[in-house]
N, C-alpha and C positions, 0 to 999 in steps of 0.2 A: 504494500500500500504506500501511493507516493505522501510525502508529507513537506508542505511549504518549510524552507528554509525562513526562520524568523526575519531576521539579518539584510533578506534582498526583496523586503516587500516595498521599498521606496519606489523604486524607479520602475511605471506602470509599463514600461516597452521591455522591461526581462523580468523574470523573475524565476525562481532557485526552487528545483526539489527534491527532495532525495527517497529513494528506494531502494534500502540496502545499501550497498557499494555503489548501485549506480545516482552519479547527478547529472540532473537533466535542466536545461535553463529552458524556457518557457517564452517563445518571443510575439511580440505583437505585430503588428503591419512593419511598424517603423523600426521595431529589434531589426527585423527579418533585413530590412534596406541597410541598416548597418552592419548586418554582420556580414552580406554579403559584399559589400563594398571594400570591407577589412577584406574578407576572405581569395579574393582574385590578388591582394597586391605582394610582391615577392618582400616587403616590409614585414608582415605576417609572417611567412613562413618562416623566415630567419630566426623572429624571435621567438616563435616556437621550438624552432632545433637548437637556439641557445640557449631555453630554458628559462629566458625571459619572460613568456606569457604562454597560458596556459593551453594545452590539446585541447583542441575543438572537432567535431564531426556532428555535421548535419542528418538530422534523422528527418523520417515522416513526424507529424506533430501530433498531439492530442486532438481531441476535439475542443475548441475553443480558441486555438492558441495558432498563428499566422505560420509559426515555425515554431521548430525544436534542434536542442544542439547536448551534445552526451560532452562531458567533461570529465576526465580522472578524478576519482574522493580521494582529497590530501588527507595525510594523516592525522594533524594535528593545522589546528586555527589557533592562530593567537591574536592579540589586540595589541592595538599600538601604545595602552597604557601599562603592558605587558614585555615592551623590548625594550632594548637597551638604546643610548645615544648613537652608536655606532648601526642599529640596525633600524635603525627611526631613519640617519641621515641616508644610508643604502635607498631606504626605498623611497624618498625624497628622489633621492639622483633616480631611481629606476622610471620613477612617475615623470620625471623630466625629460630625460632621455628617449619616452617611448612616446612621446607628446611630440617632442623634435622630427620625430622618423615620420610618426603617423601626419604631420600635418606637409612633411615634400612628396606621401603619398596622395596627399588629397584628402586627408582625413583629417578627423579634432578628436580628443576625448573629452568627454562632456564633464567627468568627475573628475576631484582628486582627491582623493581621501585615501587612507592607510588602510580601511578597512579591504580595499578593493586588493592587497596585495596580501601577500602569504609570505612563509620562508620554506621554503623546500630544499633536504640537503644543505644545509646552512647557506643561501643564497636565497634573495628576493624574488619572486614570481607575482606577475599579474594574473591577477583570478577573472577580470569581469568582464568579460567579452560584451558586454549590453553596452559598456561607454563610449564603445567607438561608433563613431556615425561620420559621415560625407561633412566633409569642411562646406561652410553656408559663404560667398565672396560679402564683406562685412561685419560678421560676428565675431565679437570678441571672446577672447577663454575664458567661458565659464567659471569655469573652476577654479579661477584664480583667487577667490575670496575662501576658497575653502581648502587650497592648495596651503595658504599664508595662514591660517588658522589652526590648520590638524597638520600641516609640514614644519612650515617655515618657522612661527611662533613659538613653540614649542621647543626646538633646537637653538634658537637664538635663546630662550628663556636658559636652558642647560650653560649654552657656549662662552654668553654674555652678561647674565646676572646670576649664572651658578647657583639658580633652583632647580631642582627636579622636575623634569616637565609630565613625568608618569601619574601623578595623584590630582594636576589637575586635569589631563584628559579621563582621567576614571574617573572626573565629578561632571565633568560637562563632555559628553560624546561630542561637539561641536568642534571645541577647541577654543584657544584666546580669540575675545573680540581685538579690534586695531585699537580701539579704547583701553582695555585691558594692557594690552602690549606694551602701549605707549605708556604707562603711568608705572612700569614695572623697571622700562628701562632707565637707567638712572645715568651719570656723568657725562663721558665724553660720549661713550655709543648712543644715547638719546638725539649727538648729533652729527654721528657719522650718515653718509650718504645712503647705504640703504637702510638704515631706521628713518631717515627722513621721506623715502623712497616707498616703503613699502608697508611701514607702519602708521607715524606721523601724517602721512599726507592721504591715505586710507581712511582712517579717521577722521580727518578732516571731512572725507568727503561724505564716510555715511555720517558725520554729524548734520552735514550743511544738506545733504539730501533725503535722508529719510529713506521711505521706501519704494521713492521717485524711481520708474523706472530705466535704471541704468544701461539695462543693455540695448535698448531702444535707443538711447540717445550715443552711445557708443558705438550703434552701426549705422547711424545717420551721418555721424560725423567724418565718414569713410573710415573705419576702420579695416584694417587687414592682417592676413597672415604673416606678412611681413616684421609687422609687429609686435607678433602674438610669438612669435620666434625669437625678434629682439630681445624681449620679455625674459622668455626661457632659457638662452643661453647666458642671458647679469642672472637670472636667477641660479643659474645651474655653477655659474661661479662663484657664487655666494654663499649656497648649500657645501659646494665641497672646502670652501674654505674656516668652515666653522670646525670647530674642538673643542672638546674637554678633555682634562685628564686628571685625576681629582690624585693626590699622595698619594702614598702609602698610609694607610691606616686600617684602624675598625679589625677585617679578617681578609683587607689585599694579602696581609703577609702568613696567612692561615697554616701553609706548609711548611713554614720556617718555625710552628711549632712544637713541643719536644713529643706531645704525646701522639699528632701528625705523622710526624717520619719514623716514631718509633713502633706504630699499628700500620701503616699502611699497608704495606705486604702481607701481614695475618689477616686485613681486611681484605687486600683484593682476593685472597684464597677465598674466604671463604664465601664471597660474591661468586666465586670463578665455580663451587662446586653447587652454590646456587643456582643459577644460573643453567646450569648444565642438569639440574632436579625439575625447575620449573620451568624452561625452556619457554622464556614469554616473549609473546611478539613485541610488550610496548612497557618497558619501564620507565617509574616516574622517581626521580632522583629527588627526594627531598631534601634542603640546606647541599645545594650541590656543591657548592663553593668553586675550585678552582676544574670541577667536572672530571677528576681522575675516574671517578668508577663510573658513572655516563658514561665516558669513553672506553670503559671494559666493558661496558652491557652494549654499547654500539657495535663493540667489534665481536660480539657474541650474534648478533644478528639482529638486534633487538632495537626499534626505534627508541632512543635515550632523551626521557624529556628532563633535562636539569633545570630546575627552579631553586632559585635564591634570592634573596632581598636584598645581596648587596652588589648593586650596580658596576663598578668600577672591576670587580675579579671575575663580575656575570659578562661584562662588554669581551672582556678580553676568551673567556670561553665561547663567545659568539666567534671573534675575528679569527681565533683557530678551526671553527667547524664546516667550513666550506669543503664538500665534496665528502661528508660523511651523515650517518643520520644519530645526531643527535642534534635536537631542539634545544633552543633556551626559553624560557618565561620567568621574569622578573615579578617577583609577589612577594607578601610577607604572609607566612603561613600563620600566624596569629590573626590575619584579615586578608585572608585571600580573595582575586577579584571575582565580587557576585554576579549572580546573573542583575541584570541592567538594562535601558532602553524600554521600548514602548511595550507596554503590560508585564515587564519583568521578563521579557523572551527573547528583548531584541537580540542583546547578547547573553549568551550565554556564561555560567560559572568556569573557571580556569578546568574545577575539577571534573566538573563533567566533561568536560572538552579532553580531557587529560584522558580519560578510560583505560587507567592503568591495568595489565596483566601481572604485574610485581611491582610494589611499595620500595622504595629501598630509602632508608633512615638512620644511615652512619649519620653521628656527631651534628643530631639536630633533636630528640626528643629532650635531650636534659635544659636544653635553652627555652624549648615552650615549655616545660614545668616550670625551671626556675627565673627563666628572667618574662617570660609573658606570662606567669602564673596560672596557667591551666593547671587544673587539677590532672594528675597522672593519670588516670581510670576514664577522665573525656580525652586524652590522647589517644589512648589506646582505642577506645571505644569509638572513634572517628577514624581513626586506620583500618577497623575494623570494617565499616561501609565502605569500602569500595568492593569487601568482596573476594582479595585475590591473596596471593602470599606476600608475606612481609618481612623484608630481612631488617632487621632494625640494631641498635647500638645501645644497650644500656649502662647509664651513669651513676656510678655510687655515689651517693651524697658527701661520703671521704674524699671523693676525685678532688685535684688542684682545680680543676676548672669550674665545678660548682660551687667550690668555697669563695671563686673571684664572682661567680654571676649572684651568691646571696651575701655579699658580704655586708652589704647596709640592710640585711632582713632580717631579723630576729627568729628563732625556734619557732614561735606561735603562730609568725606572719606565714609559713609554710604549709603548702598540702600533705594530708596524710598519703602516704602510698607510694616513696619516694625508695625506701629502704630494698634493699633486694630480694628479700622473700614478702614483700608486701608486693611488690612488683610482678614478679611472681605468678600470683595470686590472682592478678587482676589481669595477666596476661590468658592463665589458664582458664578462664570463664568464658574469652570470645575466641581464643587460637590454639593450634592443637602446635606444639614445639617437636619439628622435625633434627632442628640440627641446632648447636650452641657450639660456642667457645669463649673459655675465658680469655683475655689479652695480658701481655707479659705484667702491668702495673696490678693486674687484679680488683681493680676498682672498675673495670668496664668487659661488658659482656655481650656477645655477639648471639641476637636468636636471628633463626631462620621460621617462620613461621608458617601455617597453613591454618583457613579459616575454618570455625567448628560448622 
């Protein structure tokens, strides 16, 4: 049974279904004249075989619907308040670059938004085959207000006032307004040329205009492709000249710790005879950190989804994963991202999206007990819903590293069920214990788990 994809119910000339493995985009009169217009030009097929944008084939259509086109189901969706700076600016430049191509074909893309792209293989892909349509002679780029919103704004926010642009596209799916933008950027870049460019004088104009219609008077005024290319290649050098690099701090330097290099090896074993028990298509690497064992479950066969909250050691496991299949998504697992958008569906929760066939939980449950203060028994109890095996890492409350996460916490301020045979206890109520080991400090112990 097909079922609408939440996500693609915007734009009335495509829209997304799925049936199993198969996804099938759904087009109207006008899909149908874009996708055919894209599908003759050797622009297409290029970035198809480079993996730039996504397999397309035309099928017979439902009933209702003008056309139909079958698309691969990627593995994994992530959001863009979910990637790193490094994988934000990728598909920036990818959304530029494929706007550049399409429009000396003859074409425009009507969107831009992040959501239209994916990562696949640790590289950007374009998903949305519904945005290309026949360049109009006088129409300006659409998408340019939304390009500067959910692209541009958001990296400058990282590059140039060194906030995290991830928490507020998780609050507003839209992105910064030019208002917004403007009132954040502070010193000299409030008056470098493209903040005056592209922010500043943005602003300006939806203040002075309202909700005058811009793009009518924009093609009245002869505008053209010309243009709209100028546009794209200042913006495309602007995008690639932004950066962050944030120190060393926090857990950059996580494997230069003693109790790190001194388990790794006993950990990767016993991942390695995991692994080889539960033979899973998709593991989800919790507190991935610098992605060593991600990248032993990738090379086991296994799509490796590493999730961490700290950006700056998650960037750098992105810019390593090209041409392999591990994933990244940026979350704090004390508040992972919810489902969100229109009726709670638009988008979906990280976790569901995640559909992990193996949990894996080195050297992250003792940090949601002790420094997020879950209660032990809701950890457990919450790894327990997904359902699948779980190898995880536990912490003695004696360990050196718990004593640093509570040391401003009093006895009292703690949860029961920390101790090792409380632990135990609570493990043996929802998981049955296939394999253990203890690790050479004896403060920390390896299960392998299976659900009851």
């Amino acid at each position: 049974m097909s079922t609408p994809v939440p996500g693609s119910f915007r734009d009335p000339a495509s829209r997304v279904v799925l049936d199993g493995d198969k996804v099938t985009r759904l087009l109207d009169k006008r899909g149908v004249e874009g996708w055919r217009a894209l599908s003759r030009t050797e622009f297409f097929r290029k970035a198809v075989a480079d993996g730039r944008l996504i397999e397309s084939v035309e099928v017979d259509p439902p009933d209702g619907s003008a056309g139909a086109l079958i698309h691969p189901r990627l593995d994994l969706i992530t959001y863009p308040y979910e990637w790193t700076f490094s994988m934000l600016r990728d598909a920036a430049l990818l959304q530029l670059d494929l706007l550049e191509e399409a429009l000396s074909a003859g074409l425009t893309i009507k969107d831009a938004t992040p959501y239209n792209i994916q990562f696949v293989d640790g590289r950007p892909r374009f998903i949305d085959i519904g945005s290309f349509e026949t360049y109009r002679k006088g129409e300006p780029w659409i998408g340019y207000r939304q390009f500067t919103r959910q692209f541009l704004f958001p990296l400058m926010l990282r590059a140039w006032v060194g906030v995290p642009f991830q928490p507020w596209l998780r609050g507003d799916l839209e992105g910064l307004t030019p208002a917004q933008m403007s009132k954040l950027l502070a010193g000299r870049k409030r008056f470098n040329t493209s903040a005056l460019l592209h922010v500043r004088a943005q602003a300006r104009m939806e203040s002075r205009m309202g909700d005058r219609a811009v793009r009518k008077d924009l093609s009245e005024a002869g505008f053209n492709a010309d243009l709209i290319l100028a546009n794209v290649r200042k913006l495309r050098n602007l995008v690639g000249s932004l950066s962050w690099e944030e120190g060393e701090q926090g857990w950059s330097t996580y494997g230069e710790c003693s109790h790190v290099a001194r388990d790794r090896t006993a950990k990767s074993e016993f991942l390695e005879t995991a692994l080889k028990r539960f033979a899973p298509r998709r593991v989800v690497d919790l507190g991935a950190n610098d992605g060593h064992f991600s990248r032993i479950a990738a090379a086991n066969g296994a799509l490796a989804i590493a999730i961490d909250s700290y950006e700056p050691v998650l960037d750098e496991v992105y810019r390593t994963s090209a041409g392999t299949s591990l994933a990244v998504a940026l979350t704090d697992l004390a508040n992972p991202s919810p489902s969100q958008g229109w009726a709670s569906q638009e988008r979906a929760s990280l976790m569901e999206r995640a559909r992990p066939d193996l949990i894996l939980a080195f050297g992250v449950i003792h940090h949601l007990i002790y420094g997020a203060s879950i209660p032990p028994g809701e950890v457990v109890r919450w790894l327990s819903t997904f359902g699948c095996p779980v190898v995880l890492e536990f912490v003695s409350p004696s360990d050196e590293m718990v004593s640093k996460l509570v040391g401003n916490k009093l006895p009292h301020e703690l949860h029961p069920g920390g101790e090792e045979s409380e632990f135990r206890a609570i493990l043996d109520k929802l998981f049955v214990t296939s394999d253990e080991h203890v690790l050479s400090s004896a403060t920390r112990v390896l299960f392998a788990l299976e659900p009851r």
